[in-house]
Wavefront OBJ file of the C-alpha trace (Angstrom):
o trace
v -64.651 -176.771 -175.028
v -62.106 -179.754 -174.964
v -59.745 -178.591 -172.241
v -56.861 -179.925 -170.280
v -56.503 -179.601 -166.242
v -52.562 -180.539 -165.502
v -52.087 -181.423 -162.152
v -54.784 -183.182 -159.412
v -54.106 -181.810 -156.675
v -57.253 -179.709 -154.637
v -57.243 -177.129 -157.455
v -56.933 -179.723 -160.484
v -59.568 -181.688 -159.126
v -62.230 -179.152 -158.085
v -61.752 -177.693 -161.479
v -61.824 -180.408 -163.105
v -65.328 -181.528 -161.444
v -66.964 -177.745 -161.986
v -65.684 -177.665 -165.610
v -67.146 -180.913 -166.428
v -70.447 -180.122 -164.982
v -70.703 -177.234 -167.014
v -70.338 -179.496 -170.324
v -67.007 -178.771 -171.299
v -65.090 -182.120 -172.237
v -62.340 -182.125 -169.653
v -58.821 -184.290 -169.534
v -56.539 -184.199 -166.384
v -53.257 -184.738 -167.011
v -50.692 -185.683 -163.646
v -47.239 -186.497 -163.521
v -47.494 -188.654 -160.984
v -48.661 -192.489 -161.660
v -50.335 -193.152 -158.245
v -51.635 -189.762 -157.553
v -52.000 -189.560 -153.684
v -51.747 -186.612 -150.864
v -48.780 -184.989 -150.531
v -47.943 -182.527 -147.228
v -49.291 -181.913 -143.499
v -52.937 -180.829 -142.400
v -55.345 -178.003 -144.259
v -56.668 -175.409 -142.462
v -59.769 -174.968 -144.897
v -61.802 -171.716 -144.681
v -65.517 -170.884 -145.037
v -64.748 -169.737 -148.715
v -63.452 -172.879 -149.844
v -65.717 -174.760 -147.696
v -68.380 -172.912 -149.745
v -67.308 -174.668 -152.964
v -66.701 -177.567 -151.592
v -70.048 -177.922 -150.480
v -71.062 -176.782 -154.599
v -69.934 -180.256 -155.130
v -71.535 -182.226 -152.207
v -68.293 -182.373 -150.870
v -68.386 -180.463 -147.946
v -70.683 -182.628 -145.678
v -68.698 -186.081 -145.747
v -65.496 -183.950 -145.456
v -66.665 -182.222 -142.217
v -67.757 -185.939 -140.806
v -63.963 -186.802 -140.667
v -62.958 -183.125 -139.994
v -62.503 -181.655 -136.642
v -63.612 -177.532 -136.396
v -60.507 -175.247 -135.627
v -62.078 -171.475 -134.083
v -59.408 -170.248 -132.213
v -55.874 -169.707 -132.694
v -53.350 -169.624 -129.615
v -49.861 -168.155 -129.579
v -47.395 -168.021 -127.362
v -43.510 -167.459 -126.746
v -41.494 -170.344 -125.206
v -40.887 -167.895 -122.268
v -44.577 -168.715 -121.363
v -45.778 -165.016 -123.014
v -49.262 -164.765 -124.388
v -48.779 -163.035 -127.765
v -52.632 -163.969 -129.330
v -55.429 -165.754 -128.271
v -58.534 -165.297 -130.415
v -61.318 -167.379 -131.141
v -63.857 -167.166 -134.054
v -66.378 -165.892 -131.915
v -65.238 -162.818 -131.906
v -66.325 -162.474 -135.366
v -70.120 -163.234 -135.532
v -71.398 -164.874 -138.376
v -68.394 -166.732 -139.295
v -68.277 -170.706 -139.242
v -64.942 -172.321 -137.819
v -62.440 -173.219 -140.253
v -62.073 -177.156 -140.416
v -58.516 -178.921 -139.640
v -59.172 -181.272 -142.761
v -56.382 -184.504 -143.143
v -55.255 -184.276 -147.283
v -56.101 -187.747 -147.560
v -59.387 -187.315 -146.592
v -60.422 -184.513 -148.728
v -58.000 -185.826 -151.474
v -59.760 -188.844 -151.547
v -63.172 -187.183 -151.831
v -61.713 -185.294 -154.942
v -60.445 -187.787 -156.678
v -63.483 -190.113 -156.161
v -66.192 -186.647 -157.293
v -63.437 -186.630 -160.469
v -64.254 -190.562 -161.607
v -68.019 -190.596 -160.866
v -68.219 -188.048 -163.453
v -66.251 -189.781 -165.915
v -63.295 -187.184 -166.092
v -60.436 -189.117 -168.435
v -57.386 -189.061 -166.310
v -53.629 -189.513 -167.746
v -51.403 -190.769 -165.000
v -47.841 -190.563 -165.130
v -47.378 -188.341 -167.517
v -45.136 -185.228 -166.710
v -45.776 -182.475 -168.808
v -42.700 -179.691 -169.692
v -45.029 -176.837 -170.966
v -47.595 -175.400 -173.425
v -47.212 -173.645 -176.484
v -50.180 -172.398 -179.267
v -50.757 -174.098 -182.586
v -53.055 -174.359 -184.800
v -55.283 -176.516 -183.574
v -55.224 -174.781 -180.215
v -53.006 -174.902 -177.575
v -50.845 -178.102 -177.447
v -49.872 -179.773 -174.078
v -46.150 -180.739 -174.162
v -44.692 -183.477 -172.362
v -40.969 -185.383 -171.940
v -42.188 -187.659 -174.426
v -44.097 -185.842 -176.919
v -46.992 -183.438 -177.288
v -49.868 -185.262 -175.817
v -52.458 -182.875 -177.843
v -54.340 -179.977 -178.410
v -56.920 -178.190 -176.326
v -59.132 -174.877 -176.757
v -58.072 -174.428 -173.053
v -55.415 -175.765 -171.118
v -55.550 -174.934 -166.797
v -52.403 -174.994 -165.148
v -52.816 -176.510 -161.665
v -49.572 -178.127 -161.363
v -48.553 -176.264 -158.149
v -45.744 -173.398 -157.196
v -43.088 -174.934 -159.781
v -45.764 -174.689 -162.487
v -43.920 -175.921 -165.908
v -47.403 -174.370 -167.077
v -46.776 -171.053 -165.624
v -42.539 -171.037 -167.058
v -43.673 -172.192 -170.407
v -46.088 -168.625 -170.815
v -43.736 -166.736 -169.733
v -45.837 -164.693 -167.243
v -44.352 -164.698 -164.618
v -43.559 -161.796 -162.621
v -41.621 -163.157 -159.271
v -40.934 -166.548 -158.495
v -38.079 -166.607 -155.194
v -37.901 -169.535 -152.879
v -38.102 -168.483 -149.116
v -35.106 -169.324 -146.875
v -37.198 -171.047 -143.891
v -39.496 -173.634 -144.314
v -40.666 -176.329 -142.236
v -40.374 -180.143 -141.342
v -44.183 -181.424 -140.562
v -44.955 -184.741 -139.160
v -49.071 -186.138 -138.875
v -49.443 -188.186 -136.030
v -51.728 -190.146 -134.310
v -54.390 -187.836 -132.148
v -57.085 -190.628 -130.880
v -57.145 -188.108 -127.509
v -57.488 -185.271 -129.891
v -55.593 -183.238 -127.381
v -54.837 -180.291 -129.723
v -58.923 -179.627 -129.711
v -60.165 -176.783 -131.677
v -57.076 -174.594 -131.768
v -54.434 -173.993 -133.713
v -51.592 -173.309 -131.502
v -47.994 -172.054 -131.833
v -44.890 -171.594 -130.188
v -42.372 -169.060 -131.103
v -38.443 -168.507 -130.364
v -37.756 -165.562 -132.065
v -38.191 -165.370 -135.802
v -36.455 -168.131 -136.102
v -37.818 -171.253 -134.751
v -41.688 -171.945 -133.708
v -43.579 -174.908 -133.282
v -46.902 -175.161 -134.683
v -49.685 -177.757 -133.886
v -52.921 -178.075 -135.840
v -55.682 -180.497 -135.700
v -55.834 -182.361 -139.062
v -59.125 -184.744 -138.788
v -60.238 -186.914 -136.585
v -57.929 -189.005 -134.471
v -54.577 -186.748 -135.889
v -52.830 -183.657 -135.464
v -50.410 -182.076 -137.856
v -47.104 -180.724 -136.385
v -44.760 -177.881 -138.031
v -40.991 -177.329 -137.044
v -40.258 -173.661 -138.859
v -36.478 -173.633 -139.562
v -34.106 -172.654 -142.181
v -34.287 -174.116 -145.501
v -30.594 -175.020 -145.262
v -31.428 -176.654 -142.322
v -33.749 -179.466 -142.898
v -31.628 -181.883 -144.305
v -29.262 -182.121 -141.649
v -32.371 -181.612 -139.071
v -33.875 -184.939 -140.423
v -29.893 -186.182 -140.762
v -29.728 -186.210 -136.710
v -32.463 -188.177 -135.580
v -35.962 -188.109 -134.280
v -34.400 -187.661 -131.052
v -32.404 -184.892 -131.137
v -35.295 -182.684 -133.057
v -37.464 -183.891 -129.740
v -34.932 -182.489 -127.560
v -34.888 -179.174 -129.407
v -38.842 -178.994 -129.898
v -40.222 -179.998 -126.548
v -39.666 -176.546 -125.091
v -41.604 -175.212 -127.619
v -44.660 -177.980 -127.562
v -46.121 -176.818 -124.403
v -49.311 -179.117 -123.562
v -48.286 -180.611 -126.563
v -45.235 -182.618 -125.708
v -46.874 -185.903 -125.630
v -47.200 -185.585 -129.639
v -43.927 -185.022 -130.328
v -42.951 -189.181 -129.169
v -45.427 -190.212 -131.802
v -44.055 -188.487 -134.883
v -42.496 -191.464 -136.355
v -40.585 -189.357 -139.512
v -40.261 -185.250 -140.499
v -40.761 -184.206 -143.573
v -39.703 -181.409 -145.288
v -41.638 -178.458 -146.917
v -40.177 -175.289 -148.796
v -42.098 -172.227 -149.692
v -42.299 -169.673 -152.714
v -43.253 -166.397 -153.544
v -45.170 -166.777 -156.747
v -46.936 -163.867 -158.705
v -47.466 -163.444 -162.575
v -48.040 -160.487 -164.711
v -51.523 -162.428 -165.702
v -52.924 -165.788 -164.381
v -53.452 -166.509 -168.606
v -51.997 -166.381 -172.344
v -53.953 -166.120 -175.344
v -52.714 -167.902 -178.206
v -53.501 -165.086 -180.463
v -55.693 -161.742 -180.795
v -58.933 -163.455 -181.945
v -58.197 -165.629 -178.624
v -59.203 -169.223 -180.144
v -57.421 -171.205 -177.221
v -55.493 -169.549 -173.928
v -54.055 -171.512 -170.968
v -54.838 -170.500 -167.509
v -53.353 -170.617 -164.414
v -55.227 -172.244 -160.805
v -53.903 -172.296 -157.238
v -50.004 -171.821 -156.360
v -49.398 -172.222 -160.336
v -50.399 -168.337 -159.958
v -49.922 -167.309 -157.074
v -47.962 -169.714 -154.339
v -47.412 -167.642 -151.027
v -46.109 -168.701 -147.659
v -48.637 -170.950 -145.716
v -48.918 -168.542 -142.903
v -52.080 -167.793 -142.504
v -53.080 -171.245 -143.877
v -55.221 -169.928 -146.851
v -53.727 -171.682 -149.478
v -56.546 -174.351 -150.209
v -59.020 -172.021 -149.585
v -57.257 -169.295 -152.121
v -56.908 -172.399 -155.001
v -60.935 -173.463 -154.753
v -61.542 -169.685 -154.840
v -60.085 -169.626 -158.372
v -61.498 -172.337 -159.113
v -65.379 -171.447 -159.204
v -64.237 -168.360 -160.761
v -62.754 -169.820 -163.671
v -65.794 -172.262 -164.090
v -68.326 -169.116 -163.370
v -66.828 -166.666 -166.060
v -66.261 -169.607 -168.389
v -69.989 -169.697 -167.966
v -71.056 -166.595 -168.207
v -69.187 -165.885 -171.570
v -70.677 -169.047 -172.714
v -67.255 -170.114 -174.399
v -68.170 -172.994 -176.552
v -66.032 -175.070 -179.128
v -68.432 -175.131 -181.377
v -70.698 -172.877 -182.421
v -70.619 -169.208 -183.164
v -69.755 -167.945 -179.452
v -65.994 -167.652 -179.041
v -64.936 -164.953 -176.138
v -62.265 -166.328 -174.557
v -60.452 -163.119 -173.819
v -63.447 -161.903 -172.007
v -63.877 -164.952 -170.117
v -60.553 -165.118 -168.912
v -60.160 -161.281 -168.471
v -63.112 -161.473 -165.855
v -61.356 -164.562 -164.424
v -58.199 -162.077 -163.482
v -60.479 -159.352 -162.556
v -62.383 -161.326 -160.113
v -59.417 -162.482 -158.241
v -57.177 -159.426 -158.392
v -58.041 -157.849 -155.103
v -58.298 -161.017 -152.861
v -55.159 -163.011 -154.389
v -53.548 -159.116 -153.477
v -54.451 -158.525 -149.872
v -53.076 -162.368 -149.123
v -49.639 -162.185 -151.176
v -49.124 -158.892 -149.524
v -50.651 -160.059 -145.877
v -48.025 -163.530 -146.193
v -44.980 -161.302 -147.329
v -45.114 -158.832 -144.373
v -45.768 -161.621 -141.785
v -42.851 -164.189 -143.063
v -39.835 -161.430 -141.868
v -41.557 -161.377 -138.328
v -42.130 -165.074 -137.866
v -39.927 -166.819 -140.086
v -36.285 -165.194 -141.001
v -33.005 -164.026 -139.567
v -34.245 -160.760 -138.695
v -34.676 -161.429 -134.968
v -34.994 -158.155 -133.235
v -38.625 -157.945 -134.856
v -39.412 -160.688 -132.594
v -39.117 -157.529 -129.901
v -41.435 -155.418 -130.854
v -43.540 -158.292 -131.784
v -43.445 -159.948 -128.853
v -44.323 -156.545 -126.863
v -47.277 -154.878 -129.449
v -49.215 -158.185 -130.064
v -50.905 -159.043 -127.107
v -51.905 -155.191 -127.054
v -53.045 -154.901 -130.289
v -55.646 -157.743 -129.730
v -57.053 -156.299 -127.454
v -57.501 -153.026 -128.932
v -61.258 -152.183 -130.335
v -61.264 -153.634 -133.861
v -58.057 -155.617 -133.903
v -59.536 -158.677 -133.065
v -62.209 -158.358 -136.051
v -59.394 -157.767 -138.496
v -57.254 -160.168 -137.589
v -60.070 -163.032 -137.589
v -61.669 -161.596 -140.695
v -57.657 -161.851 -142.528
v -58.006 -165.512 -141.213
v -61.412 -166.223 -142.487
v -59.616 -166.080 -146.099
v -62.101 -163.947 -148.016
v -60.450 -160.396 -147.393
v -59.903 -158.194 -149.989
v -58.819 -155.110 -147.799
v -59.302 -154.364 -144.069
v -62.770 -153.331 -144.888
v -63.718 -155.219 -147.556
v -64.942 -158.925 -148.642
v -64.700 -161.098 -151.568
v -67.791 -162.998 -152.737
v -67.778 -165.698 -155.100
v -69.322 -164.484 -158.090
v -72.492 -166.496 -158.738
v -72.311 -168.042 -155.394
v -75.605 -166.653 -153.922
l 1 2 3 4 5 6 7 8 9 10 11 12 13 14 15 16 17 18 19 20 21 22 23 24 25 26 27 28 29 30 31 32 33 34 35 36 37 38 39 40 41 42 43 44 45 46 47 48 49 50 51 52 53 54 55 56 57 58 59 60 61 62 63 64 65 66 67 68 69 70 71 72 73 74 75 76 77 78 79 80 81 82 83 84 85 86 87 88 89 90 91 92 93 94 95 96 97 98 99 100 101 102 103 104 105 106 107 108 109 110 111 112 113 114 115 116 117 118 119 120 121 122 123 124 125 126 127 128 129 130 131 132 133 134 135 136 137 138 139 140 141 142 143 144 145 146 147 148 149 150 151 152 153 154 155 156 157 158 159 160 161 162 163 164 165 166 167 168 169 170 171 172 173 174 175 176 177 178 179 180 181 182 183 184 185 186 187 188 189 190 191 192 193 194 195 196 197 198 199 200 201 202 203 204 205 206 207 208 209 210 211 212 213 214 215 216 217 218 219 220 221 222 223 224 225 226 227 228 229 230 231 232 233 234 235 236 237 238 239 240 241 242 243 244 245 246 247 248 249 250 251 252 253 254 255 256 257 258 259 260 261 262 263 264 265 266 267 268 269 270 271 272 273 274 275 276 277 278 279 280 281 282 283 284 285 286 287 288 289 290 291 292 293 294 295 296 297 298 299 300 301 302 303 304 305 306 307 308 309 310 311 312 313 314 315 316 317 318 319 320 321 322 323 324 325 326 327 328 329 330 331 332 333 334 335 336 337 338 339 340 341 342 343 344 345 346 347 348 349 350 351 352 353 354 355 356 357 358 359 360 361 362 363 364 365 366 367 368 369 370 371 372 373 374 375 376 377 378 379 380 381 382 383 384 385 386 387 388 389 390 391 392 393 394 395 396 397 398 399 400 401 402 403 404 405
């Protein structure tokens, strides 16, 4: 099929790479004329390790990647509230605190080896079917016509506005300033470790690759403009009760930067142009279903989508040409596939944000008073670690990557 990837970020890219390796004659189209990383540290799970590692990614990523299997958090009263490492869950690898240059440059370099056409600077407003197919709209012009068009162009998806699919789409009212800095101790280690004050305020420290360490200041959305407005200094003042063995990171963070979140979800992740289905967009990543970045699953979620995309495309054997045509079927297994996981995690990221992030602070009470209890009650742990591994689609159960075996 001749189909159009918008956007090259993780999602873009990956499915860009898998789409092309299955035959399919593949543009990307980005807004952005230098395409580079944009945002703090990943926190990459097994799953989307696994597909990384599909593209013989995986090992030179982990080479500049340090392993994160235990997660730390604390009040800044000194309280223990969790402290659980991956061991607790047999079987399962560490996640990886991956640097977005890093993997973005391993991306973007697996996109040109394969000879993936790439349109830089080119912001595109929408798609809409015609008869050709469906045609890729942009400020200037259409740029042209596709039997598939993937949206991967992130949580303010013109894709995902111009199918009108979307269910809820509501910006949160915390977010976060975020700072990488310089590590060469690597005195953050394996853990990813927070510091809470309330709901309102926490400090979170993750290690992003070797050498650097990502830092998160959770405030309110209103806030981070005038937070960045007063100075370095002042925000160190504020923060270094919160940065525990941490505080000598703080006086390297040389700027913040500042990160808001949204609740994305869509009545389906694609649009047919028509009943016979001749061309459809699609969307990938937080084009479909953008959450908060609580439990860090976000990468992991968008490479999850994409394998499944490239797998059912497969599997239908949607061709251009030829006699084979089901691209309803194809992209109604796509939804089906990720239905239950993309649920558990929406749902999972909506009930935490009120206890960690928001005005509500008498939660931080009972939060502060059940949580060190609860992991250590028989099963907790398991749950809780399993919900971090990124591939729950229930308490109980476990999404597999179909094909993936």
């Amino acid at each position: 099929m001749r189909i159009a990837v918008v956007g090259l970020g993780t999602g873009g890219a990956t499915t860009a790479c898998l789409l092309a390796d299955a035959g399919h004659e593949v543009t990307v189209v980005e807004r952005a004329e230098d395409p580079g990383p944009v945002g703090a540290g990943i926190w990459l799970q097994e799953m989307g390790q696994r597909v990384l590692d599909r593209l013989d990614l995986l090992a030179p990523l982990r080479a500049v990647s340090r392993p994160v299997d235990r997660v730390q958090i604390v009040t800044a009263h000194g309280r223990s509230l969790v402290d659980l490492g991956y061991d607790e869950l047999p079987g399962s690898p560490p996640a990886l605190g991956v640097h977005r240059g890093d993997l973005f440059a391993l991306l973007l370099d697996a996109v040109r080896r394969r000879g993936v056409p790439l349109r830089l600077g080119v912001p595109v407003t929408g798609v809409r079917p015609t008869a050709g197919g469906m045609t890729v709209e942009t400020a200037s012009g259409d740029l042209g016509t596709f039997d598939l068009v993937v949206g991967c162009d992130g949580a303010r998806s013109r894709v995902r506005s111009s199918m009108g699919v979307t269910l809820r789409d509501r910006e949160y009212d915390y977010g976060a300033l975020w700072a990488v800095v310089d590590d060469p101790d690597e005195t953050a280690r394996d853990t990813l470790f927070q510091c809470l004050g309330g709901t309102r305020t926490y400090l979170g420290v993750l290690p992003s690759g070797r050498g650097r360490t990502s830092l998160f200041w959770s405030t309110r959305r209103r806030d981070l403009a005038p937070t960045v407005a007063a100075g370095l200094p002042a925000w160190r003042e504020r923060a270094r009760p919160y940065a525990g063995p941490h505080a000598a990171l703080l006086e390297r963070v040389e700027a913040l930067l500042p990160a808001t979140y949204r609740d994305v979800t869509v009545r389906s992740p694609y649009r047919l142009d028509d009943a016979r289905g001749r061309s459809a967009a699609v969307l990938v990543g937080d084009s479909a279903h953008a959450m908060s970045p609580q439990l860090g699953t976000g990468t992991s979620l968008a490479l999850a989508d994409a394998w499944t995309l490239a797998h059912t495309l497969a599997r239908t054997r949607v061709r251009s040409q030829g006699t084979e045509r089901d691209l309803p079927r194809a992209l109604a297994a796509y939804a089906r596939h990720r239905a239950a996981h993309l649920r558990w995690y929406q749902w999972t990221t909506r009930l935490m944000m009120p206890v960690f992030q928001s005005d509500l602070t008498p939660l931080a009470w009972p939060r502060d008073a059940l949580a060190p209890l609860l992991t250590r009650a028989p099963g907790v742990p398991r749950l809780l670690l399993g919900t971090l591994c990124g591939d729950r689609t229930s308490p109980w159960g476990r999404c597999e990557l179909p094909g993936a075996s």
